[in-house]
Each structure stands twice: as C-alpha cells, then as structure tokens.
KOLMILO-197822 format. One record per atom (N, C-alpha, C): x negated, z negated, y. Coordinates in steps of 0.001 Angstrom, whole numbers, plus 500000, padded with zeros to 6 digits. Layout:
BEGIN
XZY ...
***
This chain:
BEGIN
774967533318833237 775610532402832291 776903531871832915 777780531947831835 779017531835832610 779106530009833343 779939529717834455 780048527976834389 780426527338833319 779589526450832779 779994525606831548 781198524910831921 781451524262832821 782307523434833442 783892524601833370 783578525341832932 784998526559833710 785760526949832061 783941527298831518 784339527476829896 785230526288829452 784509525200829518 785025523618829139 786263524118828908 786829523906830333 788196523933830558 789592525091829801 788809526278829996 789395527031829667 789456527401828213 788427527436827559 788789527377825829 788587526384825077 788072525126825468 788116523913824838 789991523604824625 790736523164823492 791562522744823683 791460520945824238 792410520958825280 792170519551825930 793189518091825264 792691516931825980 793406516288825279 794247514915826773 793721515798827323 794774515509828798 794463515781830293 795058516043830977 794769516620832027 793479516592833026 792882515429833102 792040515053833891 790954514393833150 789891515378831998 789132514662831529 787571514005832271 786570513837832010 785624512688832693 784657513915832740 784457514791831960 784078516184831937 782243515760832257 781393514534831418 780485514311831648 779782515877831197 778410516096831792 777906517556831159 776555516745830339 776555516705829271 775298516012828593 774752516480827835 773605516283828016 772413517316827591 771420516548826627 771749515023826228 770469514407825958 771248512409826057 770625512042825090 771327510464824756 770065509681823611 770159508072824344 769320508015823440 769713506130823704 769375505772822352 769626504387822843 771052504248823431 771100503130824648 771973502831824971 772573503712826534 771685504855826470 772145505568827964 772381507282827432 773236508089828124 773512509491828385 772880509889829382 772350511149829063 772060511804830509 773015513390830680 773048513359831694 773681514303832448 772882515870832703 773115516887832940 772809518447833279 772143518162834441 773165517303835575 772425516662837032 771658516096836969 770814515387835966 769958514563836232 770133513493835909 771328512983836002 771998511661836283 771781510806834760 771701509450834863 771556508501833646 772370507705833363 773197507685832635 774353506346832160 774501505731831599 774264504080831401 774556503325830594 775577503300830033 775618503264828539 776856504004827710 777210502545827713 778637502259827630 779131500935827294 780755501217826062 780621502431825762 781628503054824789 780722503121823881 779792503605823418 778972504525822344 779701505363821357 780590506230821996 780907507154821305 782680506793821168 782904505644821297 783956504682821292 783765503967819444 782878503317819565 782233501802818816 781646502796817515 780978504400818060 780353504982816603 778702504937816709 778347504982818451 776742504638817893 776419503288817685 776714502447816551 776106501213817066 774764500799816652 774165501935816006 772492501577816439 771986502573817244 772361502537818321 772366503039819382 772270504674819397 771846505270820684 772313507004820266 770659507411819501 770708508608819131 769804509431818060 768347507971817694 769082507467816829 767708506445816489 767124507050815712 765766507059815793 764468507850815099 764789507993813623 765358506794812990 765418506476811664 766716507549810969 767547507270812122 768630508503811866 767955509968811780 767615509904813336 767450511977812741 766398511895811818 765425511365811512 764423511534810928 765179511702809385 766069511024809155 766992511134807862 767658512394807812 768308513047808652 769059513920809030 768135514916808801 767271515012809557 766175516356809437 765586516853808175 765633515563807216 764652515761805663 765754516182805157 767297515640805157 768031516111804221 768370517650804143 768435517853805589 768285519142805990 767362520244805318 766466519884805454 765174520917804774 765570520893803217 766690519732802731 767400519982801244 768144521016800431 769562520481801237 770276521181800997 771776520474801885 772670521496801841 773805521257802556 775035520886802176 776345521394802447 777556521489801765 777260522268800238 777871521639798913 777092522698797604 778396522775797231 779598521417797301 780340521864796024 781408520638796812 782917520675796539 784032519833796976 783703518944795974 784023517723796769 783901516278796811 783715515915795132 783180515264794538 783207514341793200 782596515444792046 782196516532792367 781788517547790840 780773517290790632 779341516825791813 778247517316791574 777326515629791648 776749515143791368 775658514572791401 775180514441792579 775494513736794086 774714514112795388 773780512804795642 772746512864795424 771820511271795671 772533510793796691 772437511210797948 772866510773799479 774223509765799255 775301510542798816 776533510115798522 776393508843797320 775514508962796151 775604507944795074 774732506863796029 773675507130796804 773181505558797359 773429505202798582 774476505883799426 775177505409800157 776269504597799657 777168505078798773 777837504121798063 777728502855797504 776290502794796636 776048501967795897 775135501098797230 774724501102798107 774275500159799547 775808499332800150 777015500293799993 778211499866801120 778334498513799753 778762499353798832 779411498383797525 778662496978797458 777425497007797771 776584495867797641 776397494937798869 777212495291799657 777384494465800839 779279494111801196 779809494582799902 781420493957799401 781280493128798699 782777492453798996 783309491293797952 783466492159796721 783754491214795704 784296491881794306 785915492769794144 786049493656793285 787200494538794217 787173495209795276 785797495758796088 785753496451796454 784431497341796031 784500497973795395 783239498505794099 783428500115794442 784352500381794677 784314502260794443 784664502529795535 783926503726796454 784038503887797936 784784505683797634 785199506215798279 785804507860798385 785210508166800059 784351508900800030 784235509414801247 784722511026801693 785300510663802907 786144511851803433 785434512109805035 786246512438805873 785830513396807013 785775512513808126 786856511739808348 787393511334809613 787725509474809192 788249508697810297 789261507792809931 790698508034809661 790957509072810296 792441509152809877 792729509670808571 791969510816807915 791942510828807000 791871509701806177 790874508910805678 790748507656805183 792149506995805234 792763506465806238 793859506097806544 795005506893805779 795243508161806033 796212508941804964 795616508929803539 794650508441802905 794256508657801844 794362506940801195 794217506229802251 794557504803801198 796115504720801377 796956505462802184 798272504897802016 798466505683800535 798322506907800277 798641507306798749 798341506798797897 796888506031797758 796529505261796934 797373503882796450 797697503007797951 798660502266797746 799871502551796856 800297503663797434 801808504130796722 801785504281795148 800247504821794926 800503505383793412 800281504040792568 799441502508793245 798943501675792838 800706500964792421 801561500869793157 802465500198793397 803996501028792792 803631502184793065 805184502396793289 806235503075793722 805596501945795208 806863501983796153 806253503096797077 807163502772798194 807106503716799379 807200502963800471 807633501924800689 807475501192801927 806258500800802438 806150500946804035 805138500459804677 805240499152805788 804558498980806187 804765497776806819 803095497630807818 803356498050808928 802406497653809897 802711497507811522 801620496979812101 801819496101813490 802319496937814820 803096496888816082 803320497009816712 801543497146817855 801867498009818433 800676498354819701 798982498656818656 799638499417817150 798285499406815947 798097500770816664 796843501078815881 796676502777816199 795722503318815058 796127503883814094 795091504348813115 794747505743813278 795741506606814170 794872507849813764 796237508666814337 795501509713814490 796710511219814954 797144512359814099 797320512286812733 797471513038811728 798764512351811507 799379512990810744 800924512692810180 800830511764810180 800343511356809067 800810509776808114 800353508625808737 799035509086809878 798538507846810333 798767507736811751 799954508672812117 800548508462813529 801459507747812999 802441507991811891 803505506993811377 802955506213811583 802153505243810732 802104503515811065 801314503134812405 801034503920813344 800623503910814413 801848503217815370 801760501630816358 802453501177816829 802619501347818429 802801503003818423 802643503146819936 803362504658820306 805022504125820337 805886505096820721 805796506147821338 804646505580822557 804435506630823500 803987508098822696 803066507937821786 801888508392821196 802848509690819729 804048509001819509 804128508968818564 806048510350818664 806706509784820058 808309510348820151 807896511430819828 807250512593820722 807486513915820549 807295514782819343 806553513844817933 806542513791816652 807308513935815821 808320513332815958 809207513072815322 810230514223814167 810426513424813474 810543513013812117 809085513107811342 808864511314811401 807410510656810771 807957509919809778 806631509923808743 807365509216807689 808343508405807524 809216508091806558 810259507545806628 809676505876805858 810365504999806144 810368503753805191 808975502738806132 808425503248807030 807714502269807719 808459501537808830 808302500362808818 808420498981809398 807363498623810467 807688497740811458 806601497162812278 807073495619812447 805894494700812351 805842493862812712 805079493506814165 804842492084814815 804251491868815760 803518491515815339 802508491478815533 800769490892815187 800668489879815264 799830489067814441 799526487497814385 801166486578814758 802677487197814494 803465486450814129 803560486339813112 803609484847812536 804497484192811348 805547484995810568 806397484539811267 807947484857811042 807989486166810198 807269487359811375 807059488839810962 807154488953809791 806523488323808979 805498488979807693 807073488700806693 807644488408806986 809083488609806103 809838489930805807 809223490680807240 809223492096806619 808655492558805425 807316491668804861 807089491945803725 807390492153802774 808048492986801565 808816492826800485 808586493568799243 809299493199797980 808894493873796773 809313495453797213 809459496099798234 809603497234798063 808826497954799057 807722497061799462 806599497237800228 805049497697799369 804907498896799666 803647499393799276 802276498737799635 802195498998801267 801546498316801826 801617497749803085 800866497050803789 800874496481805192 799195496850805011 799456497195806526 797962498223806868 798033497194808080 796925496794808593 796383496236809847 795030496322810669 794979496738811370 793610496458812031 793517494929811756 791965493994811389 792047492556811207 791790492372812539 790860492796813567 791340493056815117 791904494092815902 792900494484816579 793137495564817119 792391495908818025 792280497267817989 791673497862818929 792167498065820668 793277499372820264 793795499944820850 794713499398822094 795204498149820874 795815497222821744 795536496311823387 794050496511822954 793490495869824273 792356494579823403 792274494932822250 791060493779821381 792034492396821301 792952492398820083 793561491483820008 792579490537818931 792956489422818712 792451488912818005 793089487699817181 793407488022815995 794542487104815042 793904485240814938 794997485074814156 794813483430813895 794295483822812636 793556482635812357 792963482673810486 794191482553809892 794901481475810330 796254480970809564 797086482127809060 797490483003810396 797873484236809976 797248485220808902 796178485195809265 795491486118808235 795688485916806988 795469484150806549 795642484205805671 797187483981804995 797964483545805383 799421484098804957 799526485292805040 799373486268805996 799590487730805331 798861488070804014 797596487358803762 797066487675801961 798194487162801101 798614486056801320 799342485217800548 800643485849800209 801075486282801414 802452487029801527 802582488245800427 801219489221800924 801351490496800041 800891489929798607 800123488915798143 800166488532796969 801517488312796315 802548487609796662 803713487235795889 804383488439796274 804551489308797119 805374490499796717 804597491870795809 803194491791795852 802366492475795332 802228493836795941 802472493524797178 802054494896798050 800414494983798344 799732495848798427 798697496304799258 798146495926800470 797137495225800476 796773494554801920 795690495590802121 795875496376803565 794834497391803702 794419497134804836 792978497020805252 792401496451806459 791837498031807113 792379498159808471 791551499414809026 790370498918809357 789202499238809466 788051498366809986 787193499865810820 788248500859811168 787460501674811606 787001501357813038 787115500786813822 787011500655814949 785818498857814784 786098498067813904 785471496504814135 784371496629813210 784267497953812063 783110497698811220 781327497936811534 780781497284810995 779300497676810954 778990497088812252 778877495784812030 778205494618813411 779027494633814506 780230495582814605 780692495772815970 780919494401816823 781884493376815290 782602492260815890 781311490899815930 780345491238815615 779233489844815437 779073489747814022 779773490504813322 779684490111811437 779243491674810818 779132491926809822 779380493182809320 780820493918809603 781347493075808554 783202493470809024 783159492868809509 784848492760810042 785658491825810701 786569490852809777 786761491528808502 787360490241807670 787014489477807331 785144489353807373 784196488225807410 784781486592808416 785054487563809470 785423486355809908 786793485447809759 787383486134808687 788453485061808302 788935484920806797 788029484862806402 787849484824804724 788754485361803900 789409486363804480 790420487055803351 790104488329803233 790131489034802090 789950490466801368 790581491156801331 790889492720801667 791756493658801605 791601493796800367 792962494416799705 792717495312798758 792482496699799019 792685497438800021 791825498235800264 791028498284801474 789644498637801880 789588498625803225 789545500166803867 789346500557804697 789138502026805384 787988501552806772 786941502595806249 786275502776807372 786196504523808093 785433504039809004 785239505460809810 783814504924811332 783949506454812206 783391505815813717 781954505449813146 781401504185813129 780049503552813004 779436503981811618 780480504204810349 780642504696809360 779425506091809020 778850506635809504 778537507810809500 776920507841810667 776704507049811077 775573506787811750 775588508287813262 776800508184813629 776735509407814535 777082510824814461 777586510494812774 778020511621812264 779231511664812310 780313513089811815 781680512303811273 781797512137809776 782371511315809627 782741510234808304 783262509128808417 784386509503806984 785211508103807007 785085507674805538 785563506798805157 785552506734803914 787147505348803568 787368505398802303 788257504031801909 787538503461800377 787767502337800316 786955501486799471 787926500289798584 787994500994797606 789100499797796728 787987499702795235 789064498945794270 788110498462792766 788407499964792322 786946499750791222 786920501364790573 788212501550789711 789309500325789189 790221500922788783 791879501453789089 791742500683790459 792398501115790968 792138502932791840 790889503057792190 790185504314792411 791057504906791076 790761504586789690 790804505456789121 792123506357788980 792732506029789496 794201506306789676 794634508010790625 793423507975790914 793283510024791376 792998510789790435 792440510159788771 791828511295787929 793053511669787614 793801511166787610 794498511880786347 796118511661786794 797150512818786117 798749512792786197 798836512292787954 798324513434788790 797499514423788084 796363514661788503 795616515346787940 794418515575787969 793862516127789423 793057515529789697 792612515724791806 794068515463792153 793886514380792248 795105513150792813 794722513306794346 793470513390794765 793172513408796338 791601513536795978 791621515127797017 790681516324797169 790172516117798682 788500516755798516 788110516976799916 787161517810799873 787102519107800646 786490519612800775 784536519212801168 784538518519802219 783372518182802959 783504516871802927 784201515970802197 784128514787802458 782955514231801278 782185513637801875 780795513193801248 779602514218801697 779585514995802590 778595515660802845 777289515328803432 776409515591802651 775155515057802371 774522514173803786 775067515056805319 773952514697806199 774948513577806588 775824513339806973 776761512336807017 776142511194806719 776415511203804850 775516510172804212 774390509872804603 773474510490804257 772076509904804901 772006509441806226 772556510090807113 772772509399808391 773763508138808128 774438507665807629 775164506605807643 774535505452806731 773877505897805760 773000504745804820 771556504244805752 770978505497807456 769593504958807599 770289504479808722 771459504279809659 772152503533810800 772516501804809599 772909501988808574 773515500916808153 772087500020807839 770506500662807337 769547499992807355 769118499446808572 769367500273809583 768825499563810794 769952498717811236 770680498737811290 771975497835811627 770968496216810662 770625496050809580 770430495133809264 768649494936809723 767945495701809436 766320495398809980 766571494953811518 767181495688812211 766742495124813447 768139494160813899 768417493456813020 769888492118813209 770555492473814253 771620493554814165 772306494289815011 773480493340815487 774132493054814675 775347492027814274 774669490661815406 773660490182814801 773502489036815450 773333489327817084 772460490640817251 772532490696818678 774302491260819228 774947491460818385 776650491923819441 776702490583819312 776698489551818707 777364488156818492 777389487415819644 775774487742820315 774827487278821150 774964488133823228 774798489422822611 775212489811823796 776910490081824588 777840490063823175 779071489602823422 779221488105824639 778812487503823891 778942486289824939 778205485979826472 777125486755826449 776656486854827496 777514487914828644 778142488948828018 779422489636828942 780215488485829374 780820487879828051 782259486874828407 781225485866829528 780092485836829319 779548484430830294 779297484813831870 778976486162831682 778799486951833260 780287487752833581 781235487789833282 782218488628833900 782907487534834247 782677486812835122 783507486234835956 783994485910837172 785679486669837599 785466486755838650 786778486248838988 787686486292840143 788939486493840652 789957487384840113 789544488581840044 790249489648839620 790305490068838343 789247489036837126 789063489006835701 790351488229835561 791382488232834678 792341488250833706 791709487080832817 791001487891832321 790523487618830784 789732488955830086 788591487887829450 787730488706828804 787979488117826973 788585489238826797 788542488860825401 788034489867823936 787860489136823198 787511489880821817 786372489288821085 785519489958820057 784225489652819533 783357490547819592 782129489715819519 780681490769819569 780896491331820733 780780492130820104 780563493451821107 781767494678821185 783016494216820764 784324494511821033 785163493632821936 784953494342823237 785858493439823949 786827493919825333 787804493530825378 788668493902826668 787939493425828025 788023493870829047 788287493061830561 789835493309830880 790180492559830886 792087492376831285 791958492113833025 792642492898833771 792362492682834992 794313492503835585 794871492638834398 796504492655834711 797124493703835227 796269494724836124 796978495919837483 796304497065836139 796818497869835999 796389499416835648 795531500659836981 796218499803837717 795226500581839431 793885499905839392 793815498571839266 792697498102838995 791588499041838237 792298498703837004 791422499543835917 791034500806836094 792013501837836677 791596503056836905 790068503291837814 790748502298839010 789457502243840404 788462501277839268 788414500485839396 786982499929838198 786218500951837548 786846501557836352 786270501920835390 785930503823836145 786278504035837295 785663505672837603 784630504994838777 784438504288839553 784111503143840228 782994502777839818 782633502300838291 781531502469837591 780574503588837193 781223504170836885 781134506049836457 780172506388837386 780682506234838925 779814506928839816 778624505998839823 778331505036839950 777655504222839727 776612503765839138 777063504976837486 776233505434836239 776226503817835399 777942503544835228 778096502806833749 779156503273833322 779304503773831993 780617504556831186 781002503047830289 782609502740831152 783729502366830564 784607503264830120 785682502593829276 786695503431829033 787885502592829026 789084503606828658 790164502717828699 790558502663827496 792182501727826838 792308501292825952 793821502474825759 794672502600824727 795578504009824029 796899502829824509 797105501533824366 798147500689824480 798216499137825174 797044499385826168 796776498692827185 796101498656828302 796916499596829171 796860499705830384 796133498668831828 795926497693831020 795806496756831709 794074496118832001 793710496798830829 792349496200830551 791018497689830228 789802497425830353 789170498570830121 788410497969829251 787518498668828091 786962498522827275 785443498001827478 784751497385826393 783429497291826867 782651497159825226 782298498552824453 781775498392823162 780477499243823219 779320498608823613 778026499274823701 777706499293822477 776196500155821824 775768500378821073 775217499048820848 775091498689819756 774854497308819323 773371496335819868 772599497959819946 770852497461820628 771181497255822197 771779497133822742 772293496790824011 771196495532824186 770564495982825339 769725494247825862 770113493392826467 769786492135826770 770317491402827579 769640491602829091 768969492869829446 768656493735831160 770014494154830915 770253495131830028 771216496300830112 772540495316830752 772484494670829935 774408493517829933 774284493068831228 772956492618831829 773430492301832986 773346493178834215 772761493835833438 772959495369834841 774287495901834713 775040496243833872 775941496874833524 777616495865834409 776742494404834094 777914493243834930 777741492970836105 776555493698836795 776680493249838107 777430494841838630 776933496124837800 777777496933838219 779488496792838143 779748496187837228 781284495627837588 781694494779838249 781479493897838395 781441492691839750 781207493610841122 780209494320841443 780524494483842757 781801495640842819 781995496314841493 783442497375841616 784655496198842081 784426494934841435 785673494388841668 785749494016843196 785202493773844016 784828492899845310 786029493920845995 786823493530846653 788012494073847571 788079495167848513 786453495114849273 785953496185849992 785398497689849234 785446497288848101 785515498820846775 786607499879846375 
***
C-alpha cells in the first residue's frame, strides 16, 4: 500500500505549504484519533461544524436510515423531499417573523453568493457594503466582500461596487446608501480574531439600512447553532437580518449551507426568470437529516447553555502573563497573546501534546478555541492546563 502520507501530498490539491497532515482514522465526541494511536482533544470541531460533537449516535443513526432510502433524485425544488420540507419547517420555527423560507445549497460560500443576488434582485441596486478583516468565503462573489487583501490581491478584478467599512464604527455606516443593495456582516467576526460589536452599533446599522432600504444580511456561518451561548448570534442583540446565511454547524457534519429570507421575498427566483438560482445537490437528503437530528440534540441536551457555561470557564482559567486577552462568546473565542511566534509555538506546542488549536485567516495574533459544544468541564480544564504549561517560558 502505497504511503498515505506521500499520496496526501502528492495528489491532494493543497492549501498551503506546511499542512498539520493529522492521519485520522476515527472521531467521536470531543476527541480525534490518529493511524498512531494517538488521541486529541478537538478544540476546532471541524472549525465550529461539529457542535454536537463528532459522529453523535443520533446523527449517523439518521444518516444510515436515510440511506437505506434514497439519495440525490432530482435538482433542488422539483420534488417533494420529507428531509428537506422538515428540516425547513424545524429552522423556520426557531426564526423571527420574515424569516419563513429557507433555500438550501452546498457550502457557506455558496449561501453567501446566493443571498447577495437575492439582495440585488430585492432592491435593484448593485452596491455592497461590508466590514474590513470579514471573511465569507473563497468563491468569486464571496471573496469580494471578504475584508482581507491578503486573501483576496492575486484575484483581482472582484466584483465591482463593494465598499468596506470598519466594524462596530459609527461614523462607517454612512457608507450606507440608497444605492446600496446590501451590507453583509458577520454579527461576530470570526476570522478576525472573534470580534465582538456594540448593541448600539448593531442596532443603528438596522436603522441605517432601514432608511436607505438596503438589505441587512447576517453571515451566521461560523456563530450559528449554540456556537455563541444563544442559537444565533443576533439573539444577542435584538436585531433581525433581512436575510440570514448559514453553513459549518448547519448540516450536522455534513456539507450544507443554506440562506433564509420571507417567502416573498424568496419568491423572487420563480420567475423573469424562471430558476432565478439553481442547485444541483443543494438540499440533499443526508445533509438534511443529519442537520435536523444535530439541531435536535443541540436543543435536548442544552448545547447553547453548556458553550455559554463552558465559554466562561476558558475565559476564567486562561490566565496568564503572556494572555493578551481572551475574548468572544460561548464557545467562540480568541486567546490574543499579541506575538504571532507565540501563537505558532503554542498552538503546534499543544498538538504534540494532543490538543488541536487553530489559527485565525486575519489575526495573527491570537489562536482559536471553538470545541464541539458537549465539551465538559474535565475536557476545558485539561485542555487549559495544556495551554498554560505551553505558555511557561521554559517551552
């Protein structure tokens, strides 16, 4: 058998030079195991997609029946798919009003390129308007409003007519205007390093896109489904997208994304013209069912309340000299250590150690910490004493 490790390399296309190249054979809960033997407390889960933790019984057990069903039958919206109609009708019933009709697609970025058209056709216009250090996705349209140059120069020529503001400034949102489609935001950033807005802000940006009548579109692919201590994240500051986009946790381990606006604004793909926005596999059956029996257990076993809970018990144990700042919610959160050498030695430092951190796309400074939501309070503090002694000087 040839080296897996050699194959990896050689016909996998890569996505940068020096990957972590774990060999895993087996995941469950809140740990990976390794080909070696080896066991790791996951503190990514997938980067914030298992959050009822890895293969929960309730999942494959869903996965496996649908299976013995049936599979891919027919592109998106022709056919009658139970999976897809009561996955929908579960998300819809845990929205505000105006958000009633869900479209499920493949990915988040997709989702993301699929509510900016929606915006446009809702409105109009063509202008966009989103945040500096954002990151929605690596496809055309959602590298455009993506606020991270690095990510973005060798691209170039990206959509035209998008704008950036700074996050949680005031002032900013004057970029807003009648010739603004939409303003897309993470309601926390991710990428950024887990920013986290003012209400005040939040809610003047509703206010804002109300009097120009642009599109308020919340990414929630990265903060949804208990990540932040709530269901969403716009829970915690009482304002409503007009559209939202999910993905990541979305799919119970699967891939799937979906976007979620009122059914009449939805309705705005039937027609002039007709399959306004098509998907092959988007809504596919095992997806669904895996994402409707993660979203039941997310609520039977009070997933949300435990990130709310074991969130703070990180922020209460990571404290050290060389901690910055621990910031974010739930169970989305930075360690800011200020040095990028830091972070590197920390977070491989752990690795050997057997705890998987990761790092952040537009902050160098800080490493990530988004476990699967069943995370215990053993795990959190095993996982913090393995970082504490990475930090100690003689490491």
């Amino acid at each position: 058998m040839p080296d897996l490790r050699a194959s990896f390399l050689a016909h996998l296309a890569q996505t940068s030079p020096f990957p972590i190249a774990l060999d895993i054979v087996g995941a469950e809960g809140c740990h990976l195991h390794t080909r070696d033997g080896r066991r790791y407390l996951d503190l990514v889960a997938g980067l914030a997609v298992n959050n009822a933790g890895h293969r929960h019984p309730k999942v494959v057990a869903a996965i496996k029946e649908q299976a013995d069903k049936y599979l891919h039958v027919i592109p998106y919206g022709e056919f009658i798919q139970e999976p897809q109609v009561r996955f929908a009708e579960r998300l819809t019933s845990l929205l505000p009003a105006g958000l009633d009709s869900v479209y499920f697609v493949n990915s988040g970025t997709e989702a993301n390129e699929a509510a900016i058209k929606l915006a446009k056709r809702i409105t109009g216009r063509t202008g966009l308007v989103a945040c500096h250090k954002s990151y929605h996705g690596s496809t055309h349209g959602s590298l455009s409003i993506t606020g991270n140059e690095e990510k973005k120069y060798r691209n170039r020529p990206l959509l035209p007519g998008v704008r950036f503001m700074r996050f949680n400034e005031e002032e900013d949102l004057a970029l807003v205007n009648e010739g603004t489609a939409a303003v897309i935001i993470e309601p926390i950033q991710g990428d950024a390093g887990v920013r986290v807005p003012d209400r005040s802000w939040m809610l003047a940006l509703r206010k804002r896109c109300d009097e120009t009548g642009a599109m308020l579109i919340f990414d929630e692919v990265q903060t949804g489904f208990g990540r932040t201590g709530k269901l969403f994240a716009f829970e915690h500051f009482g304002v409503v997208p007009d559209i939202l986009v999910l993905g990541k946790a979305l799919g119970g381990g699967m891939p799937m994304g979906a976007f979620v606006s009122s059914k009449e604004r939805m309705h705005l793909f039937t027609h002039d013209p007709v399959l306004g926005h098509i998907t092959t596999f988007g809504g596919h059956p095992i997806p669904c069912v895996a994402g409707l029996a993660a979203l039941n257990v997310l609520e039977e076993e009070h997933l949300a309340v435990n990130a709310d809970r074991m969130g703070a018990l990180f922020k209460e144990l990571l404290v050290h000299p060389a901690i910055k700042e621990v910031r974010g919610m739930g169970l989305m959160l930075a360690v800011d250590l200020g040095d990028a050498l830091k972070v590197q030695r920390v977070v491989m430092g752990c690795l050997e150690r057997g705890v998987l951190g990761f790092w952040f796309l537009s902050c160098p400074t800080a490493f990530r910490i988004a476990p699967p939501l069943c995370i215990t309070e053993e795990l959190v503090r095993e996982a913090c004493e393995v970082i504490l002694q990475e930090l100690e000087p003689h490491n």
